[in-house]
Kinemage of the C-alpha trace (Angstrom):
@kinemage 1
@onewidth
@group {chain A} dominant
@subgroup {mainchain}
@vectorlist {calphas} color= white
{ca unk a 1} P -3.508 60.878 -58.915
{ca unk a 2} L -3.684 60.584 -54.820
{ca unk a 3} L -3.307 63.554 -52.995
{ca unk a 4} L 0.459 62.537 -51.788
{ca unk a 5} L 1.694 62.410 -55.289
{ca unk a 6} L 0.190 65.499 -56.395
{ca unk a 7} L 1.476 67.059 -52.951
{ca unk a 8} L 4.898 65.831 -53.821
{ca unk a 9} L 4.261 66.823 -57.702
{ca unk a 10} L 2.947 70.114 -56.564
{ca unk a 11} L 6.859 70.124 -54.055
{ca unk a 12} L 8.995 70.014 -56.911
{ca unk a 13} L 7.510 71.955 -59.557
{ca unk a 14} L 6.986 75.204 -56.796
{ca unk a 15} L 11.043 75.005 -55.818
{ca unk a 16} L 11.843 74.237 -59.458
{ca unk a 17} L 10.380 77.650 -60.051
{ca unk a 18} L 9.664 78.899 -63.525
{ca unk a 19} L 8.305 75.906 -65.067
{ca unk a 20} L 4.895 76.290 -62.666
{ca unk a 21} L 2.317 78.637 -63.118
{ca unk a 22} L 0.673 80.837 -60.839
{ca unk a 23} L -2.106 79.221 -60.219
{ca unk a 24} L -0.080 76.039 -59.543
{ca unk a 25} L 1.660 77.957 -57.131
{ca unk a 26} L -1.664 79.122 -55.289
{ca unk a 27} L -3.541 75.569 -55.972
{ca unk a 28} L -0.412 73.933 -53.792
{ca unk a 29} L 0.137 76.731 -51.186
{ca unk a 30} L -3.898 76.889 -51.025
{ca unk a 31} L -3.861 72.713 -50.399
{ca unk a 32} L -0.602 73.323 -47.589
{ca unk a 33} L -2.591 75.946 -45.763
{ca unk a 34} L -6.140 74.079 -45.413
{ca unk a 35} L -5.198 70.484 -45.315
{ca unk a 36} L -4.346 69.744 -41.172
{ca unk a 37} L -1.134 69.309 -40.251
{ca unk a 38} L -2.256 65.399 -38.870
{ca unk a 39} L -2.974 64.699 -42.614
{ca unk a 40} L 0.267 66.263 -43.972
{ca unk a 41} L 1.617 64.480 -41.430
{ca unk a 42} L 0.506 61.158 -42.418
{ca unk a 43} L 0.844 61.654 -45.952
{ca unk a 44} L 4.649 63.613 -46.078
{ca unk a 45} L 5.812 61.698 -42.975
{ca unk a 46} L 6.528 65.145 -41.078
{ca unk a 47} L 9.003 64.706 -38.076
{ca unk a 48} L 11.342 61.384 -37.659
{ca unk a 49} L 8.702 58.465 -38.092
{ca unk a 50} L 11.347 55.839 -37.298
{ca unk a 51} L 12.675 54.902 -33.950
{ca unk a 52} L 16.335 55.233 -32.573
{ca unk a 53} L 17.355 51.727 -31.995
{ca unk a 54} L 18.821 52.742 -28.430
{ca unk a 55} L 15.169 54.831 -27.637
{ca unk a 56} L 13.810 54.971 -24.524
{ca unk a 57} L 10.351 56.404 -24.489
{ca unk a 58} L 10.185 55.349 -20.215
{ca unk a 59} L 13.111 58.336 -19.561
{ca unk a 60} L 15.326 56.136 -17.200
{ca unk a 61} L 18.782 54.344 -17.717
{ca unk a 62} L 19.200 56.273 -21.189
{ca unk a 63} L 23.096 56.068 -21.248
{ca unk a 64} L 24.362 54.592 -24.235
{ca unk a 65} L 26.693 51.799 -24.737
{ca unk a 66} L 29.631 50.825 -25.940
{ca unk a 67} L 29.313 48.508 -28.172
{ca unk a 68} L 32.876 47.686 -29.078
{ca unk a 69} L 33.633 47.348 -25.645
{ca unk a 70} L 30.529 45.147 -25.097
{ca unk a 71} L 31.940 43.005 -27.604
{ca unk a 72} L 34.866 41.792 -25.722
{ca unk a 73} L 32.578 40.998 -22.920
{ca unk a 74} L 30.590 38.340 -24.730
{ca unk a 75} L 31.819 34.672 -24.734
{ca unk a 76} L 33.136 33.854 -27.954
{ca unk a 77} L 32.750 29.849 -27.680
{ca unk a 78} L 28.867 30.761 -27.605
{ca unk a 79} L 28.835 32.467 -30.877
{ca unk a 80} L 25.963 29.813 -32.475
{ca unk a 81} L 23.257 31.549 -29.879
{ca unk a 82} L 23.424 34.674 -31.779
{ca unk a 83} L 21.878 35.521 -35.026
{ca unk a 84} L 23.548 36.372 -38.155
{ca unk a 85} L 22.931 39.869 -37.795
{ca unk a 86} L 24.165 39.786 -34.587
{ca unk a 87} L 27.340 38.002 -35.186
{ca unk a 88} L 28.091 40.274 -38.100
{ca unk a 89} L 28.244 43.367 -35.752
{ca unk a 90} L 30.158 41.380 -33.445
{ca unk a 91} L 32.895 40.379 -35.157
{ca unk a 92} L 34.287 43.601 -36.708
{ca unk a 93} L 35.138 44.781 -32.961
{ca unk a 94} L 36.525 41.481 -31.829
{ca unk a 95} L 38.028 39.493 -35.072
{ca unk a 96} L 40.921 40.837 -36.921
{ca unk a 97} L 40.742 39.805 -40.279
{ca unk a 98} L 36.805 40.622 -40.323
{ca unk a 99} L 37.456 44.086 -39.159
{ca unk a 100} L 40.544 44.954 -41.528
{ca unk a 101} L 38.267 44.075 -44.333
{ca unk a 102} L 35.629 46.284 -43.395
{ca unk a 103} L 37.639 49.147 -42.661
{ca unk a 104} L 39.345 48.256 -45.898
{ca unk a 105} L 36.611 48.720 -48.075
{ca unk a 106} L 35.211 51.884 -46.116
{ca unk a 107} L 38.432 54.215 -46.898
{ca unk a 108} L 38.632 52.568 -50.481
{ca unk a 109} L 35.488 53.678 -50.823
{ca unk a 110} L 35.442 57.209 -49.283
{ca unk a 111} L 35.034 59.134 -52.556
{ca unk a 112} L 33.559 62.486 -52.608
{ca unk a 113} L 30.020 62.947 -53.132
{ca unk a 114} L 29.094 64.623 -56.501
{ca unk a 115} L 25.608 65.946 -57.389
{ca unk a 116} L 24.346 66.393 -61.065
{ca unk a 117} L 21.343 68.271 -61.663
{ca unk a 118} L 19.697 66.875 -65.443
{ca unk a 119} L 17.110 67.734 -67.331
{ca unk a 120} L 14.392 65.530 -68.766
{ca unk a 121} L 16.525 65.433 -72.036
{ca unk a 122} L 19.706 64.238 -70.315
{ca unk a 123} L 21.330 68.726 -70.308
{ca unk a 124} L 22.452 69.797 -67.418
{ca unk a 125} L 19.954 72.305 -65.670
{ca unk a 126} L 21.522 74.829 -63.662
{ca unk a 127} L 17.918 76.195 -61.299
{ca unk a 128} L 18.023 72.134 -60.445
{ca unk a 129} L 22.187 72.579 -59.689
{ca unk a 130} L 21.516 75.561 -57.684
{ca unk a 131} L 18.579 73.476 -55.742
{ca unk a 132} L 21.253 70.326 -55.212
{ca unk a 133} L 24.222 72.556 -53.943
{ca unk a 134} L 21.683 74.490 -51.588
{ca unk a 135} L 20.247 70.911 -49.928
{ca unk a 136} L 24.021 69.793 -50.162
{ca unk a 137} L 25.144 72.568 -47.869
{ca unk a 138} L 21.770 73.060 -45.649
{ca unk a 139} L 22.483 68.862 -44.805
{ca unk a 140} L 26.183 69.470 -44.167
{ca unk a 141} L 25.901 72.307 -41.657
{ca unk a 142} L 24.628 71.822 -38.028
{ca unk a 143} L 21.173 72.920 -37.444
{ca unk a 144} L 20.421 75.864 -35.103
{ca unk a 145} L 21.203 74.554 -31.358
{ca unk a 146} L 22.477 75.766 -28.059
{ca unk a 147} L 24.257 72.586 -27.382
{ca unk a 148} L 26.319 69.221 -28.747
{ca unk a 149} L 25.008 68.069 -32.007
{ca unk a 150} L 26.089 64.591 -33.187
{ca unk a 151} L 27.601 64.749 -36.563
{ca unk a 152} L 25.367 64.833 -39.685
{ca unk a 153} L 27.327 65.526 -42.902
{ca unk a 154} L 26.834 63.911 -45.909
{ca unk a 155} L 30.166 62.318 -45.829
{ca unk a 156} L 28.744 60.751 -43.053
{ca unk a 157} L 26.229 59.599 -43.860
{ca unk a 158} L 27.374 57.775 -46.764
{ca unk a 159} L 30.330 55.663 -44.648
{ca unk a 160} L 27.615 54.608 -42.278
{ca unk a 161} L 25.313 53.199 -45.330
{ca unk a 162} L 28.012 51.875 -46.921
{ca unk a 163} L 29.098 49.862 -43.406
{ca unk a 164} L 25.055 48.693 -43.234
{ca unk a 165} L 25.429 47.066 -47.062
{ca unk a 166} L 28.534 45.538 -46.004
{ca unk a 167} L 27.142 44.502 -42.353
{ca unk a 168} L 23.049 43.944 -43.061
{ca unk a 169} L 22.824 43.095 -46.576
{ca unk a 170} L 20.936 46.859 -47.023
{ca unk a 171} L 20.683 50.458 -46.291
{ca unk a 172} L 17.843 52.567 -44.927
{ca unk a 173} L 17.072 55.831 -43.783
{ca unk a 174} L 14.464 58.600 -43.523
{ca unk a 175} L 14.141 62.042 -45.013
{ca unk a 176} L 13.050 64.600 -42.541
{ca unk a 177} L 10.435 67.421 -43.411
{ca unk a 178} L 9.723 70.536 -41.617
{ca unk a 179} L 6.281 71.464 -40.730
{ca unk a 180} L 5.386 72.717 -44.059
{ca unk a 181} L 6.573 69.748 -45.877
{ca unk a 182} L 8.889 72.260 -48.209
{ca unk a 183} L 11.983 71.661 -46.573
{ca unk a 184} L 14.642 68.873 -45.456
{ca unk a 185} L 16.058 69.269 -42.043
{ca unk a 186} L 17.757 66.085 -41.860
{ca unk a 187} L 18.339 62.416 -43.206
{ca unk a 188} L 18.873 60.043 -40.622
{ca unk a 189} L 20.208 56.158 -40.995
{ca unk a 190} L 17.861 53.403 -40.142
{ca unk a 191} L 19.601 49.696 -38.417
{ca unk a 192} L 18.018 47.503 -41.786
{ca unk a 193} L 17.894 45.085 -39.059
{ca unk a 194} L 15.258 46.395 -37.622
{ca unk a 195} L 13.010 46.725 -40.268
{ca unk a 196} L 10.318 44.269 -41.201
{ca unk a 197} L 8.363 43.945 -44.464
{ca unk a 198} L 4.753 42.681 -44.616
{ca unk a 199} L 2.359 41.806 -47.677
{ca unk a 200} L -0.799 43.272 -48.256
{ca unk a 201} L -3.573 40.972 -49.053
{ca unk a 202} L -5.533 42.787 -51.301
{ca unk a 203} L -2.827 44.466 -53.283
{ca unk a 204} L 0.039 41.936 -52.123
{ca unk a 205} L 1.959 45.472 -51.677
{ca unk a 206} L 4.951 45.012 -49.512
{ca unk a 207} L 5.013 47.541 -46.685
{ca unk a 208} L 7.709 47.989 -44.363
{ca unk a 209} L 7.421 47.981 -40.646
{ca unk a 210} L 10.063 48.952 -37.897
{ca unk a 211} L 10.634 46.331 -34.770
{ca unk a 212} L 10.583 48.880 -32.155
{ca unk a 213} L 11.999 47.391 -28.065
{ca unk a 214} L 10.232 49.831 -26.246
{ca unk a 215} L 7.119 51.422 -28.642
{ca unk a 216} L 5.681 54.710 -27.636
{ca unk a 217} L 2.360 54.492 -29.653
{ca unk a 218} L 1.160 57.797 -30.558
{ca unk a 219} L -2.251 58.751 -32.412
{ca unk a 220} L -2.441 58.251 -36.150
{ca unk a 221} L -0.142 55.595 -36.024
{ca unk a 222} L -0.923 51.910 -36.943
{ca unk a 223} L 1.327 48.735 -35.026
{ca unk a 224} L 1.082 45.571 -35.297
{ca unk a 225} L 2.234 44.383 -31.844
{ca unk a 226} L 6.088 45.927 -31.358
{ca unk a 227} L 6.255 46.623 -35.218
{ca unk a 228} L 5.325 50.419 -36.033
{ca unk a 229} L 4.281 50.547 -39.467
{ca unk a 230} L 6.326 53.126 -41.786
{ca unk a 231} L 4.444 53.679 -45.223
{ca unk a 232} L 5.618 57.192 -46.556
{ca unk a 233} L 7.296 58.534 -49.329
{ca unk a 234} L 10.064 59.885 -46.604
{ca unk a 235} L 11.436 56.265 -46.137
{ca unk a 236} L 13.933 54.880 -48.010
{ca unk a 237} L 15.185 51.071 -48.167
{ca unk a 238} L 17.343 49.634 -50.705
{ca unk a 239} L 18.625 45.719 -50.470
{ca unk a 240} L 21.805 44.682 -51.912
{ca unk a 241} L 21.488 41.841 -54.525
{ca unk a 242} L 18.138 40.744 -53.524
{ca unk a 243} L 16.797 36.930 -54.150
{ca unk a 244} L 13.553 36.745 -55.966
{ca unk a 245} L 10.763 37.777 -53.404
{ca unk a 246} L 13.013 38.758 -50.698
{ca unk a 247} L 13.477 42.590 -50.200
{ca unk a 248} L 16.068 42.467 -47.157
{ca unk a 249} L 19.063 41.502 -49.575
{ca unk a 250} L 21.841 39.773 -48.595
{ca unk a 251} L 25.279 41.065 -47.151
{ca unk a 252} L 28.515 39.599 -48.853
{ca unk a 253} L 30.404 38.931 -45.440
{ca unk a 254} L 27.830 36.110 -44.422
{ca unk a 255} L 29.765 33.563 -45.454
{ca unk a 256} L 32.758 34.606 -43.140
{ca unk a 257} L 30.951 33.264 -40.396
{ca unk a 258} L 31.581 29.293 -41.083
{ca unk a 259} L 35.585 30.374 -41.275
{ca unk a 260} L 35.094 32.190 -37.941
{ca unk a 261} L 33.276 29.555 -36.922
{ca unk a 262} L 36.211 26.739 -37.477
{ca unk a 263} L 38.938 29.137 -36.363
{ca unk a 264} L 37.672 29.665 -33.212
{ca unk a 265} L 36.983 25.311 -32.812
{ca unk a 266} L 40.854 24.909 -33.405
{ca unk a 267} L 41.860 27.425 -31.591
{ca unk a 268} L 39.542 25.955 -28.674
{ca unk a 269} L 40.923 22.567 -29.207
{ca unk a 270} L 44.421 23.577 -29.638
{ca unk a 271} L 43.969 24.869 -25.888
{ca unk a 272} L 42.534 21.938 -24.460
{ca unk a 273} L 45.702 20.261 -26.016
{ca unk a 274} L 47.813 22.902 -24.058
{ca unk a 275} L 46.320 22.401 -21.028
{ca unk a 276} L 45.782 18.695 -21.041
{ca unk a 277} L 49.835 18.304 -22.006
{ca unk a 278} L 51.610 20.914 -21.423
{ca unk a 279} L 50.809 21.514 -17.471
{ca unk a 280} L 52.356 18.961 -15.205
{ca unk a 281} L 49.681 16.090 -13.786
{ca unk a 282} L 48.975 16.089 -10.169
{ca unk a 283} L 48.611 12.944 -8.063
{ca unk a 284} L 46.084 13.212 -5.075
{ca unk a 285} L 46.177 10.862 -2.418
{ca unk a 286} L 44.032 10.895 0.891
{ca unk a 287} L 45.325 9.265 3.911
{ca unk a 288} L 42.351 7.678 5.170
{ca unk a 289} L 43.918 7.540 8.861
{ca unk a 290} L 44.542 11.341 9.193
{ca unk a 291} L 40.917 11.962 8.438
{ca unk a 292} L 40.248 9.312 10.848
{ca unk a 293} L 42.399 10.715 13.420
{ca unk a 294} L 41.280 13.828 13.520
{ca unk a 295} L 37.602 13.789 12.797
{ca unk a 296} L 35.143 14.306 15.498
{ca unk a 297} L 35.005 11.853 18.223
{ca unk a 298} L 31.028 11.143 17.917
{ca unk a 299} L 31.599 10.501 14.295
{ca unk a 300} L 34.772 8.291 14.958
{ca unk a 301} L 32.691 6.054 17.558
{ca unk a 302} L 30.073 5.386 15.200
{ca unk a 303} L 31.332 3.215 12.253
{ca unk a 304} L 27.745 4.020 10.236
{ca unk a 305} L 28.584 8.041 10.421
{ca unk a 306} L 32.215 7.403 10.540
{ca unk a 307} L 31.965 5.596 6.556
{ca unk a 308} L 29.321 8.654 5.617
{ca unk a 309} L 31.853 11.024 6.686
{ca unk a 310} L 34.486 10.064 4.586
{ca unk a 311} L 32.397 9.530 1.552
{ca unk a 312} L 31.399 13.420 1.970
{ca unk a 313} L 35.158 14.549 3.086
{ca unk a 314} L 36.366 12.308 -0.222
{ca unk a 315} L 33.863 13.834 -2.811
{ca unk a 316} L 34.377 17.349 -1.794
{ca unk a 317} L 38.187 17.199 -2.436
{ca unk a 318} L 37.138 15.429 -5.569
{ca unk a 319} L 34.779 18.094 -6.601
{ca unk a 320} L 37.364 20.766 -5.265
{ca unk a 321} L 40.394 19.377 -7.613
{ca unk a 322} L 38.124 19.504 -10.851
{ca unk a 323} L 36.896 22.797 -10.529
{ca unk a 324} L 40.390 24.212 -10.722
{ca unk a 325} L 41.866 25.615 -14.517
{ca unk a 326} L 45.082 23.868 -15.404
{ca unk a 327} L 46.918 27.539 -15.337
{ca unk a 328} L 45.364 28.167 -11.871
{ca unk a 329} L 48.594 28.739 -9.908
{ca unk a 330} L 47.481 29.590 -6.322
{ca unk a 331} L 45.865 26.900 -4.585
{ca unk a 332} L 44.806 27.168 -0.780
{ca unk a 333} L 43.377 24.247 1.221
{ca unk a 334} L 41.767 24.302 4.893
């Protein structure tokens, strides 16, 4: 057995209580106390391996976005220049019926969280109950802080992985250990988006790697370019209805994006139509003697310059008249 899974064997059976023996209990607190805290690190994934999405490591221009009121900046007749993932994430802040739908299924599904505690023979086991409702309320309550804390309950939690099955096809996230590897502090969601899996070619073991924008490489840590690898037993990612050798999974509002995709055509077409018939036409006609009349006199007394000087007088109010919009209603020449 490798030293993580006897760490992790050693975890359970000490907070589980009677079932261990002492000298279980001194063989694991014995192996805590001498192993560094670099290897416990890198075997129990100590501290938040993962990166933020929005991180910063350089310290500068770390306000965060909007994103729904991004959205509405973004050109909507460019939509094929974004991915799928991208798209996805778009459109439940800018198209109706994509956004009802989500929000739909996120309040239909906003049942309570129950925890069971079972034995190996299927009884209920009440230390294991005690253990659940303890973690249950140590997650739901803010953690010990002078200042703002952003939200962490369960409840949480749970819309924002169901929103990632619906949105990414999966769900991630990462258990957080103290120092001592005894005790959660947290459980934080990971963007499945940004997550990466590679095969091993001895073992052909798929390990995942985060895609991080701005890495911060610290010691003990392996990357391969921008992609930080994360390999412990603290990470968690589950697909949703996976294809045969493809862990990312697949989300079930892909297909929405061909409708969006031909709504948005007629609607683009049905405004061309607008503006091509419903705004009256405009006639433009140049008097070629006014221009004549009042152009310069060393132009007018040269026929050569004289002909060059309408051509250039004749395409700019050509080029001037096709710039304008249809519904453009104030219109100033000099």
């Amino acid at each position: 057995m490798s030293a993580n899974k006897l760490l992790a064997l050693f975890y359970i059976q000490v907070e589980g209580g009677e079932r261990l023996k002492w000298y279980h209990k001194a063989i694991y607190l014995f192996a805590m106390n001498v192993i560094p805290t670099a290897v416990k690190r890198q075997m129990m994934g100590i501290g938040r391996a993962t990166s933020p999405k929005s991180s910063n490591p350089w310290g500068i221009f770390n306000w965060l976005p909007k994103k729904h009121q991004q959205a509405h900046n973004i050109d909507l007749t460019n939509l094929q220049s974004y991915t799928a993932e991208e798209l996805l994430e778009l459109l439940i802040s800018v198209h109706p019926d994509v956004s009802y739908a989500l929000y739909t299924y996120l309040r239909m599904g906003d049942t309570p969280l129950t925890f069971t505690a079972k034995k190996v023979n299927g009884k209920d086991d009440k230390n294991g109950q005690r253990m659940l409702d303890e973690l249950k309320r140590i997650l739901n309550s803010p953690l010990p802080s002078p200042g703002y804390q952003h939200g962490r309950s369960l409840d949480k939690l749970d819309t924002i992985q169901r929103m990632m099955i619906m949105v990414r096809g999966a769900c991630a996230g990462e258990v957080v250990l103290n120092e001592n590897c005894n005790d959660v502090i947290d459980i934080v969601s990971v963007d499945p988006s940004l997550i990466w899996f590679r095969r091993e070619q001895n073992t052909d073991r798929l390990t995942p790697r985060q895609y991080v924008k701005h890495p911060k490489r610290r010691s003990g840590e392996e990357w391969f370019g921008q992609y930080k690898k994360i390999d412990t037993p603290t990470f968690i990612y589950e697909e949703f209805d996976p294809m045969v050798d493809d862990p990312y999974g697949r989300t079930p509002m892909l297909p929405v994006l061909q409708i969006v995709f031909f709504h948005l055509q007629v609607l683009q077409d049905l405004k061309a139509v607008v503006h091509n018939q419903g705004y009256p036409r405009m006639d433009i006609s140049v008097m070629e003697e006014i221009m004549i009349k009042y152009m310069p006199k060393n132009i007018a007394n040269d026929p050569a310059k004289q002909s060059a000087y309408l051509k250039n007088r004749l395409e700019e109010i050509q080029s001037h008249f096709e710039s304008l919009n249809p519904d453009d209603y104030s219109i100033g020449i000099v």
